[in-house]
ROSE-4610 file (N, C-alpha, C; in Angstrom, 1 decimal, always signed):
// ROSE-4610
residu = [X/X/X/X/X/X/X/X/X/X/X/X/X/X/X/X/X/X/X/X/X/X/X/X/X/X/X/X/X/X/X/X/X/X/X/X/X/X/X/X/X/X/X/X/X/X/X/X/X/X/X/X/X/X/X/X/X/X/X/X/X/X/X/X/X/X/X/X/X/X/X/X/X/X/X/X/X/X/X/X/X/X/X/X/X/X/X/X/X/X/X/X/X/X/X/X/X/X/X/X/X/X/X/X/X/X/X/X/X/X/X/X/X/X/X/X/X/X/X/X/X/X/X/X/X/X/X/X/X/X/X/X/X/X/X/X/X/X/X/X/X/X/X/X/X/X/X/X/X/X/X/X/X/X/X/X/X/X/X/X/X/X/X/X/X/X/X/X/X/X/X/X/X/X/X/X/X/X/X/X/X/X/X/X/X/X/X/X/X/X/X/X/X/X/X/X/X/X/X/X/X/X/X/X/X/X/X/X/X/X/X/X/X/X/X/X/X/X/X/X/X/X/X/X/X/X/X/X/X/X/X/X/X/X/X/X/X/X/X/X/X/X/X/X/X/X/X/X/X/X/X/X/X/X/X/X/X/X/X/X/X/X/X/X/X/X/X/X/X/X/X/X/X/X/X/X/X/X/X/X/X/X/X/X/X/X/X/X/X/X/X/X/X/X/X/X/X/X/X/X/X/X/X/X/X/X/X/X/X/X/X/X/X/X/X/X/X/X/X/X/X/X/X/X/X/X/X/X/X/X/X/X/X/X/X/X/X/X/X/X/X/X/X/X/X/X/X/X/X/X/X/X/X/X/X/X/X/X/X/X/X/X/X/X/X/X/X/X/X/X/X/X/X/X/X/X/X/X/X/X/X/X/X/X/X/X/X/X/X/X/X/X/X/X/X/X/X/X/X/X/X/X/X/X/X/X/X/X/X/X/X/X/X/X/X/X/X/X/X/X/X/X/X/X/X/X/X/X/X/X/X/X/X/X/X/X/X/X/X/X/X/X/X/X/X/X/X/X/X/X/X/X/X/X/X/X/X/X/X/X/X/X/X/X/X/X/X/X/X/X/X/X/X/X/X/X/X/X/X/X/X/X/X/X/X/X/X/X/X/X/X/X/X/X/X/X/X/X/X/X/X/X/X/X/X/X/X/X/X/X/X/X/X/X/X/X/X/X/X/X/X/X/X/X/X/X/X/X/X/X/X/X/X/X/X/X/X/X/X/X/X/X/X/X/X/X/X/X/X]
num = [1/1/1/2/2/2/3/3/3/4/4/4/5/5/5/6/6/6/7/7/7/8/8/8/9/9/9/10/10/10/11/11/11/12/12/12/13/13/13/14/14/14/15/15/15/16/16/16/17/17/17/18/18/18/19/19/19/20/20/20/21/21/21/22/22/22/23/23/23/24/24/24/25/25/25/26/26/26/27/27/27/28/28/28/29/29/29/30/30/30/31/31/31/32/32/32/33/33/33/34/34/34/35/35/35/36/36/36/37/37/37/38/38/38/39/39/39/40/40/40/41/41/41/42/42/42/43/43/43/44/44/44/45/45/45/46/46/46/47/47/47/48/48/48/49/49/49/50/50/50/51/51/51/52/52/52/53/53/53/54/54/54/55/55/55/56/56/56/57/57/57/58/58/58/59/59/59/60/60/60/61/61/61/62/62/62/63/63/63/64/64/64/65/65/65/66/66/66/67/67/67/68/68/68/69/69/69/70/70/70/71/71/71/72/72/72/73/73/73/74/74/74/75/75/75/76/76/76/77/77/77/78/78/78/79/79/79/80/80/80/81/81/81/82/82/82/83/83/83/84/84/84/85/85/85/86/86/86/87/87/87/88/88/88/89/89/89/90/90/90/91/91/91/92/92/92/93/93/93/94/94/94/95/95/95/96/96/96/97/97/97/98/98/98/99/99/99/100/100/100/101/101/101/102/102/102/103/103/103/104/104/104/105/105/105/106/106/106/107/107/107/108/108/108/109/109/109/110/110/110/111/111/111/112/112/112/113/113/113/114/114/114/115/115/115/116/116/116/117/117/117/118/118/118/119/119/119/120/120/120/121/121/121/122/122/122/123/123/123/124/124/124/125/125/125/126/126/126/127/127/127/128/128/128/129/129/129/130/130/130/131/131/131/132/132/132/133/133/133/134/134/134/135/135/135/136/136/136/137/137/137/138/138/138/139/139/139/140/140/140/141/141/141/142/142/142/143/143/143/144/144/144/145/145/145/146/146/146/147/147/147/148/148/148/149/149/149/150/150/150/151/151/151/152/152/152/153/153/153/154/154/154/155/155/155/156/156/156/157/157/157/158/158/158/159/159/159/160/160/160/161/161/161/162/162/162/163/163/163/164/164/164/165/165/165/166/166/166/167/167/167/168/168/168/169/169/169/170/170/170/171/171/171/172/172/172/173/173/173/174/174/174/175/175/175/176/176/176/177/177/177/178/178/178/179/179/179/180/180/180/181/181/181/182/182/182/183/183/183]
x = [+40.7/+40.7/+39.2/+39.1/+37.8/+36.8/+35.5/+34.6/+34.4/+35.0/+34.8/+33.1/+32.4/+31.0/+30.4/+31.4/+31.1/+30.8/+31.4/+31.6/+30.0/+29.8/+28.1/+27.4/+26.6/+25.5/+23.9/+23.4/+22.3/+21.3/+20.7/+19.6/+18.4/+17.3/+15.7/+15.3/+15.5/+15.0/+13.2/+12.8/+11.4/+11.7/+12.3/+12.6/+14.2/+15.2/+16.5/+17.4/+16.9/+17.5/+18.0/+18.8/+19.2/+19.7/+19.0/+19.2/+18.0/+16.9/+16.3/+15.7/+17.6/+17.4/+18.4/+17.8/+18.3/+18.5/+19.6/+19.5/+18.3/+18.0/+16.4/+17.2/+18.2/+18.8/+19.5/+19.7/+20.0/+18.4/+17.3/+16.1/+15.6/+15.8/+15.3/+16.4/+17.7/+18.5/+18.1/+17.6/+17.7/+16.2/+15.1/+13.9/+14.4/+14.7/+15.1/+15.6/+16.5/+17.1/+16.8/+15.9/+14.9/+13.7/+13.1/+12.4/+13.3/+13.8/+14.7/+15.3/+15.7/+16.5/+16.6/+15.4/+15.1/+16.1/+17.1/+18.1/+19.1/+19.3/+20.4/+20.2/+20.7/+20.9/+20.3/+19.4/+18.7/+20.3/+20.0/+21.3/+20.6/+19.0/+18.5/+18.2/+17.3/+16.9/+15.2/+15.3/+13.2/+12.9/+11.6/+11.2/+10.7/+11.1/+10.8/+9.2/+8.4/+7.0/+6.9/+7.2/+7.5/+8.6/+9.8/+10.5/+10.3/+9.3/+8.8/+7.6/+7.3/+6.4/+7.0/+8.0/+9.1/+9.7/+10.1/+11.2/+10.6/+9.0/+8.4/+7.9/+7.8/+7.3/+9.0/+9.8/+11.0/+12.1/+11.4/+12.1/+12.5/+13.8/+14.4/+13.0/+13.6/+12.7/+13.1/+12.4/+12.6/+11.9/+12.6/+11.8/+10.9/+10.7/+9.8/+10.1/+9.2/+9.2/+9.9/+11.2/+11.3/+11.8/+11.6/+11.6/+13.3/+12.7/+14.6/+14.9/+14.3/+15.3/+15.2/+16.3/+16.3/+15.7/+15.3/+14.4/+14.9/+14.5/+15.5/+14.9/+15.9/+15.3/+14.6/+13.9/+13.1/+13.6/+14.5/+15.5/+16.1/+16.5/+17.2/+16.3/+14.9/+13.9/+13.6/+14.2/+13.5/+15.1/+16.0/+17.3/+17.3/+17.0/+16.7/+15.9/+14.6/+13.1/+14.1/+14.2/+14.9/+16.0/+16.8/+18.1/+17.2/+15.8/+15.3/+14.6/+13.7/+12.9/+13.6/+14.4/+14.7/+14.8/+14.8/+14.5/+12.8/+12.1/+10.6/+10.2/+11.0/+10.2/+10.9/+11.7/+12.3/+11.6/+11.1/+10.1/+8.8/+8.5/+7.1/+7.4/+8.4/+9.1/+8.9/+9.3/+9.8/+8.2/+7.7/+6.2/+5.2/+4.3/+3.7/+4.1/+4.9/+5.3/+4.1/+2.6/+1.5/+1.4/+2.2/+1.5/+3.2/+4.0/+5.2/+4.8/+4.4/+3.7/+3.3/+1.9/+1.0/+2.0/+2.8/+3.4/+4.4/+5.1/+6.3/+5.5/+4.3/+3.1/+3.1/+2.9/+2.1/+3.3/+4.6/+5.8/+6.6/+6.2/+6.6/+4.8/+4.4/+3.1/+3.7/+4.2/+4.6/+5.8/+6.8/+7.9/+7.8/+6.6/+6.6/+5.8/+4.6/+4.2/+5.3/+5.9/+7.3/+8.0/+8.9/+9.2/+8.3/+7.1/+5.9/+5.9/+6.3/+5.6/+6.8/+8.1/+9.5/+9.8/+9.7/+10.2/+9.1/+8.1/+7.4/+7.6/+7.9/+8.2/+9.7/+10.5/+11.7/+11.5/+10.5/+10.3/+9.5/+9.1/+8.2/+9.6/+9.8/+10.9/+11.8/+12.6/+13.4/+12.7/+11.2/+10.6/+10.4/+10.4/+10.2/+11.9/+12.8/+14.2/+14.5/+13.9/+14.6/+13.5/+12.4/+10.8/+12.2/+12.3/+13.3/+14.2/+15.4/+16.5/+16.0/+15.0/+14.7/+14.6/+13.5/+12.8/+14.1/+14.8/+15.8/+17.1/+17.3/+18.0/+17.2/+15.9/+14.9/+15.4/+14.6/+15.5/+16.4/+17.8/+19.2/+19.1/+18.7/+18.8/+17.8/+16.8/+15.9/+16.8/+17.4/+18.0/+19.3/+20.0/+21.0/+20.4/+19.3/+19.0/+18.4/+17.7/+17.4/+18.5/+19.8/+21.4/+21.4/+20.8/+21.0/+19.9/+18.8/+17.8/+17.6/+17.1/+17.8/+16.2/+15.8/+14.4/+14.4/+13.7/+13.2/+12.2/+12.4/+10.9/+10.7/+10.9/+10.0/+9.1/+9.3/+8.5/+7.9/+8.7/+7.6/+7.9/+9.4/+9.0/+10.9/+10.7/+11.9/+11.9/+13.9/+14.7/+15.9/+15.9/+17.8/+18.0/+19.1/+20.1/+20.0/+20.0/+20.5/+18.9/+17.9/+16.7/+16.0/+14.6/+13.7/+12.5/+12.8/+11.2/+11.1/+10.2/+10.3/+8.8/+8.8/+8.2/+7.9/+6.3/+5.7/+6.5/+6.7/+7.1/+6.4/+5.0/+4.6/+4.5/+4.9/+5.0/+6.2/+7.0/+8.6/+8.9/+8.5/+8.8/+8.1/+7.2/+6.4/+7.8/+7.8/+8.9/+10.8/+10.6/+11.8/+12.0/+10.8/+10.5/+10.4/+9.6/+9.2/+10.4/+11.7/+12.3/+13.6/+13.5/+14.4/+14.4/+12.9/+12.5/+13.2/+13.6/+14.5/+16.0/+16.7/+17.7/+18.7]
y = [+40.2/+40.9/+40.9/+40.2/+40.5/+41.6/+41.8/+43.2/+43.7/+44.6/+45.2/+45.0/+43.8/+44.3/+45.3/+46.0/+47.5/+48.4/+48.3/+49.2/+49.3/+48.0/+47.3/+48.2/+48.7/+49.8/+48.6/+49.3/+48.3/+48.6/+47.1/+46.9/+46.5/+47.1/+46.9/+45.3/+44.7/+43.3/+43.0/+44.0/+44.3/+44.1/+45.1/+45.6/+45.2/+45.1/+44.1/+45.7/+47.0/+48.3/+48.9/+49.7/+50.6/+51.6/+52.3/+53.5/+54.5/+54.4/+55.0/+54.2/+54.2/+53.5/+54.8/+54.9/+56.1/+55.8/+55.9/+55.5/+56.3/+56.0/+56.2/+57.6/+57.4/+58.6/+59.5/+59.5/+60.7/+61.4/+60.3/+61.1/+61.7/+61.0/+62.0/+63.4/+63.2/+64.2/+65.4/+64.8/+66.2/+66.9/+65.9/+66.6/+67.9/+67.1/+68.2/+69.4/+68.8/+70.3/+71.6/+70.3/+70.9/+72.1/+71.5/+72.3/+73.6/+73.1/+74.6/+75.5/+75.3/+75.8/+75.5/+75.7/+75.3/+75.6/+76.7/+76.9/+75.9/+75.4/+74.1/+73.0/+72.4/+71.5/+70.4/+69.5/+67.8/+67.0/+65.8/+65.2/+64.0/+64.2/+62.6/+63.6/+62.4/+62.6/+63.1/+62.6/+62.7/+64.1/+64.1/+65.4/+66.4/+67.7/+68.1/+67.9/+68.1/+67.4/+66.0/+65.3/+64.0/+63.4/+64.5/+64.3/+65.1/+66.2/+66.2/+65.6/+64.8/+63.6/+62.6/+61.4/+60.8/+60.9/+62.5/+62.5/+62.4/+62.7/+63.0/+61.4/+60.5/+58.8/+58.2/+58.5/+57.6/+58.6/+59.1/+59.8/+58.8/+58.6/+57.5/+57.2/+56.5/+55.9/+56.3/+57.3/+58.3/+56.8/+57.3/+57.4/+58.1/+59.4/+60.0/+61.2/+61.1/+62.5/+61.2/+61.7/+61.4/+62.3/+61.5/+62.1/+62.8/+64.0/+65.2/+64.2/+63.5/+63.2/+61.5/+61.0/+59.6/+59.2/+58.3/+57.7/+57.3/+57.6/+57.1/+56.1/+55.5/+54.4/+54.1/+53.5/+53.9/+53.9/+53.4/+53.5/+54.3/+54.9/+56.6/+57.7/+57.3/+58.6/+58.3/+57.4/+56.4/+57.4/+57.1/+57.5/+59.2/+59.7/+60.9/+61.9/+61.1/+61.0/+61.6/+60.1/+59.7/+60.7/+61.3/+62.1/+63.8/+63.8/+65.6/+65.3/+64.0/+63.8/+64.3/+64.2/+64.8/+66.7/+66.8/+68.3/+68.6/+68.3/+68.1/+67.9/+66.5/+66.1/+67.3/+67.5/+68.6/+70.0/+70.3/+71.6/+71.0/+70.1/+69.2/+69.5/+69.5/+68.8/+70.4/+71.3/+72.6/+73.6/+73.4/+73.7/+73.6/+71.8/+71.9/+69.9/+70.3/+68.7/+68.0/+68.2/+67.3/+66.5/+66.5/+65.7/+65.1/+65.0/+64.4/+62.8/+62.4/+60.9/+61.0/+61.2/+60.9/+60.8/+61.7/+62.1/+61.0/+59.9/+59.1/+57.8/+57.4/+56.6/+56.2/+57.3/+57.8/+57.2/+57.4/+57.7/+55.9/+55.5/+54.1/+53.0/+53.8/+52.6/+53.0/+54.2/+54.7/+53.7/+53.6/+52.9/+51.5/+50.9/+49.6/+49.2/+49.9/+49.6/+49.6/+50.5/+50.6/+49.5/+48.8/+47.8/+46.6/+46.5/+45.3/+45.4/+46.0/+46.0/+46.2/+46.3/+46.7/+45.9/+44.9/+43.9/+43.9/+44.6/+44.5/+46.0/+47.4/+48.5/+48.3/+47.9/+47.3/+46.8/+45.9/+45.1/+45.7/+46.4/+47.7/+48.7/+49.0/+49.9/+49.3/+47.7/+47.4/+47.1/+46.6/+46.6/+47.4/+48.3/+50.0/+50.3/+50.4/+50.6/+49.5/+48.4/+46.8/+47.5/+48.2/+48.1/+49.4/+50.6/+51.6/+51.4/+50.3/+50.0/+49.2/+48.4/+47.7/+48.1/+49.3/+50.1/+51.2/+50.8/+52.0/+51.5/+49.7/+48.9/+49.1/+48.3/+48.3/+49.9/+50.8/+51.9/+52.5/+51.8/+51.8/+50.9/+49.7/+48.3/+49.2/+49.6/+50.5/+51.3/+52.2/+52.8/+52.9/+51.9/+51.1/+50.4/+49.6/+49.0/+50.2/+51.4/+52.1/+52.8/+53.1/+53.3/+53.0/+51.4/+50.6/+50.1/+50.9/+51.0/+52.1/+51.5/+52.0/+51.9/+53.1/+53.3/+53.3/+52.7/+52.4/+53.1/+54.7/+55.3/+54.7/+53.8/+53.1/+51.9/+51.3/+50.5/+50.9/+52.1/+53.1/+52.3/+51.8/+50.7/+50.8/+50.8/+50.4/+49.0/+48.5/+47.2/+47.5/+46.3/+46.5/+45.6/+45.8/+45.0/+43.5/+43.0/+41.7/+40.7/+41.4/+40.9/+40.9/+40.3/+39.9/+41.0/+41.3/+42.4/+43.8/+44.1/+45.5/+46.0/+47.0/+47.5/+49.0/+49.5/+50.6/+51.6/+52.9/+53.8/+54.3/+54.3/+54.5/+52.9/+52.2/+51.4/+50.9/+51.5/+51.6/+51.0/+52.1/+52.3/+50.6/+50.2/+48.9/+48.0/+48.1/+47.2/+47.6/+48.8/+48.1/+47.9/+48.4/+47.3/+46.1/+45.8/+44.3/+43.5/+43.8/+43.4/+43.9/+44.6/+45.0/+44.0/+43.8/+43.1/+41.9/+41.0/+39.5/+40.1/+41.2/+41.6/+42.0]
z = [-27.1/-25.9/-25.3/-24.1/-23.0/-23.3/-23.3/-22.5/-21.9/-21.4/-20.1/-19.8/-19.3/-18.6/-18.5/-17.6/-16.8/-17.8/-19.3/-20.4/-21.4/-21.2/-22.1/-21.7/-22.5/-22.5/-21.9/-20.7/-20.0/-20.8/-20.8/-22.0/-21.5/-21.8/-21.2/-21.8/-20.2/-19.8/-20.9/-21.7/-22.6/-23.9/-24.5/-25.6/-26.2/-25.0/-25.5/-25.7/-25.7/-26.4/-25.6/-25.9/-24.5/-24.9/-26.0/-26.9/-25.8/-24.9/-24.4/-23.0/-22.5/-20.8/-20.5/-19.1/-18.7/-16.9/-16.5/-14.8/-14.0/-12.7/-12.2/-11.1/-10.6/-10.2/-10.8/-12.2/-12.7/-13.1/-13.4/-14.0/-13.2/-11.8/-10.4/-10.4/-10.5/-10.2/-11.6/-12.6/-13.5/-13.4/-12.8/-12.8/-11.5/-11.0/-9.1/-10.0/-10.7/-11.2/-12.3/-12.9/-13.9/-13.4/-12.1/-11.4/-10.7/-10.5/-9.5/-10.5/-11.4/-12.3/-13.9/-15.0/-15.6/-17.3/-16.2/-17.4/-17.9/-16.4/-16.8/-17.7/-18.4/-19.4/-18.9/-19.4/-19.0/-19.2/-18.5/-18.0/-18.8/-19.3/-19.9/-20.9/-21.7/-23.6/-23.2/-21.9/-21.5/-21.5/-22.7/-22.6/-20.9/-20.6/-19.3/-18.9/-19.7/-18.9/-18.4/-18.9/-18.9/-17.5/-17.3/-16.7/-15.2/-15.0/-13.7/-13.1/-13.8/-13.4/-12.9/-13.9/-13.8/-12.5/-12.0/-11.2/-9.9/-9.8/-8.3/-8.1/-9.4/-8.9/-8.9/-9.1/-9.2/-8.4/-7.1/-5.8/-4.9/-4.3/-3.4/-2.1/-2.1/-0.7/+0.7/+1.5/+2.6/+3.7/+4.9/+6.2/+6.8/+6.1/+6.0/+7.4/+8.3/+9.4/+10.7/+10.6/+12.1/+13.3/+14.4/+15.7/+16.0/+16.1/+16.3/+17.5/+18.9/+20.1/+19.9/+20.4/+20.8/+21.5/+21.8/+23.0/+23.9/+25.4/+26.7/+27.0/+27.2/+28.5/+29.6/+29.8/+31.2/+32.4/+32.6/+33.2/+33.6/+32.6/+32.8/+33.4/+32.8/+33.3/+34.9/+35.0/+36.8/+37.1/+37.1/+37.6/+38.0/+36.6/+36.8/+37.5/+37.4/+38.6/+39.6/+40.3/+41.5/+41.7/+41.3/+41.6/+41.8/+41.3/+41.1/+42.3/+42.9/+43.9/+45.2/+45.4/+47.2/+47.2/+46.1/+46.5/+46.3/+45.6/+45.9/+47.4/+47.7/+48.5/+50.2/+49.8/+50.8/+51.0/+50.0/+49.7/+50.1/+50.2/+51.0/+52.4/+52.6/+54.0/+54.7/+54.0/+54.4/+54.6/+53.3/+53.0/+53.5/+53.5/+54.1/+54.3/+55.6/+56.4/+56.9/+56.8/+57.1/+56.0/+55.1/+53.1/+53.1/+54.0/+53.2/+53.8/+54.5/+54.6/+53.2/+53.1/+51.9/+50.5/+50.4/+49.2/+49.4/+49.8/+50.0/+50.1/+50.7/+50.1/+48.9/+48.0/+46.4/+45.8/+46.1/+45.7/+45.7/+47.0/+47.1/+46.0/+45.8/+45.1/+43.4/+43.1/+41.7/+41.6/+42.8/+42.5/+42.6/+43.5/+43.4/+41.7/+41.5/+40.3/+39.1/+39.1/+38.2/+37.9/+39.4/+39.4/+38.8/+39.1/+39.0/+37.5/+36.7/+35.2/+34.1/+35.4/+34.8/+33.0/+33.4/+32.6/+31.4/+31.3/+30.4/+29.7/+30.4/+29.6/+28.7/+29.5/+28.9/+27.7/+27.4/+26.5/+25.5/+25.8/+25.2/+23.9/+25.0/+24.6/+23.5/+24.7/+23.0/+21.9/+21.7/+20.4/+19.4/+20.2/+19.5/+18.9/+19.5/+19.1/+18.1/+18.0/+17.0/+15.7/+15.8/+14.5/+14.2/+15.0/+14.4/+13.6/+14.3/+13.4/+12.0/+12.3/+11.1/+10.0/+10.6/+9.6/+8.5/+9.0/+8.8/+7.8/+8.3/+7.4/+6.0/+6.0/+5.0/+4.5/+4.9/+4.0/+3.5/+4.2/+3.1/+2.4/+2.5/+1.6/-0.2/+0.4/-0.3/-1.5/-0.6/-1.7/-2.1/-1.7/-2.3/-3.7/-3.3/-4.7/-5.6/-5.5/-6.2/-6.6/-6.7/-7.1/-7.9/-8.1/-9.4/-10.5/-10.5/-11.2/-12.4/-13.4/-14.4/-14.9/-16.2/-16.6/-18.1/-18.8/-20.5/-20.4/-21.2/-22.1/-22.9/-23.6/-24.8/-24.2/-23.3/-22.2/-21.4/-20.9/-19.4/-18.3/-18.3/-16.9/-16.6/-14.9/-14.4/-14.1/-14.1/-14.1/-13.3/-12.4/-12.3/-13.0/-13.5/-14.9/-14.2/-15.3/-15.3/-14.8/-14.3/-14.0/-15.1/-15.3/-16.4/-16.4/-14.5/-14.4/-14.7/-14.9/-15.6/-14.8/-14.1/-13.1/-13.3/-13.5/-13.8/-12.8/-12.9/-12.1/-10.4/-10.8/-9.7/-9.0/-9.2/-7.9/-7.7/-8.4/-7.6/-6.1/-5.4/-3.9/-3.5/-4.0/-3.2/-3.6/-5.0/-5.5/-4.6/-4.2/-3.9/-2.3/-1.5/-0.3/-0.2/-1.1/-1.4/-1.2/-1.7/-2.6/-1.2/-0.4/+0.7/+2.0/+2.2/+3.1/+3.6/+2.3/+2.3/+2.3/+1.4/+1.2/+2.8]
């Protein structure tokens, strides 16, 4: 009868052992837990000093601080301009009607420059939305592959299975951008 693969105990790509390989998201998930709540039982063999160190270098790979609103289009902010403008310019009108020339002047040089440079804020814009999404693949590709990263205390080094490399903990995060970038 076959091996179930799936069943094989994963073995450090170093030492060939896998009596002290332990997955890289359960060691993050028991330090987290360790810290908050020190009563609960370790889910690894790693001693707790060891493993709130462990858990804060072998933390998934964030995006870090992003922006609460989406970004409009410039387009839209031109549309919307444009739809608030006639009551401005009506309170000019109503106000003081010697400045609604000058003010519809200012207004046609804002909207010709607008146009004149259209095609370059556009371009502006979708760069900034294409570096966003990119940035953002790279960071599921990121921690998708950290899902599957798996850690040797007898080596001190993380591997995904089936690879040769074995990679210190603190430079994790380089390694699994590095390594997202092509993916």
């Amino acid at each position: 009868m076959p091996i179930n693969p799936a069943s094989r105990p994963i073995t450090c790509p170093v030492c060939g052992l896998s009596d002290q390989v332990e997955k890289v998201s359960t060691i993050y998930m028991s330090g987290i837990a360790d810290k908050r709540s020190p009563e609960i039982k370790q889910a690894t063999k790693i001693p707790p000093q060891k493993l709130r160190l462990l858990s804060r270098q072998m933390a998934p790979p964030s995006s870090g601080k992003s922006v609460p609103t989406r970004p409009i289009h410039p387009d839209m902010v031109l549309v919307v301009f444009s739809c608030v403008l006639p009551f401005f310019l009506l309170g000019i009108l109503k106000q003081q009607p010697i400045m609604l020339i000058p003010v519809l002047l200012v207004l046609a040089g804002l909207y010709a420059l607008y146009f004149f440079k259209r095609k370059a804020i556009i371009a502006k814009f979708e760069r900034g939305q294409n570096n966003q999404r990119q940035s953002q693949a790279r960071i599921e590709r990121g921690i998708q592959t950290w899902m599957k990263l798996y850690y040797c205390d007898r080596d001190e080094g993380i591997f995904l299975p089936g690879k040769d490399e074995l990679v210190p903990p603190e430079q994790m995060i380089s390694y699994l951008m590095q390594g997202s970038k092509t993916g």
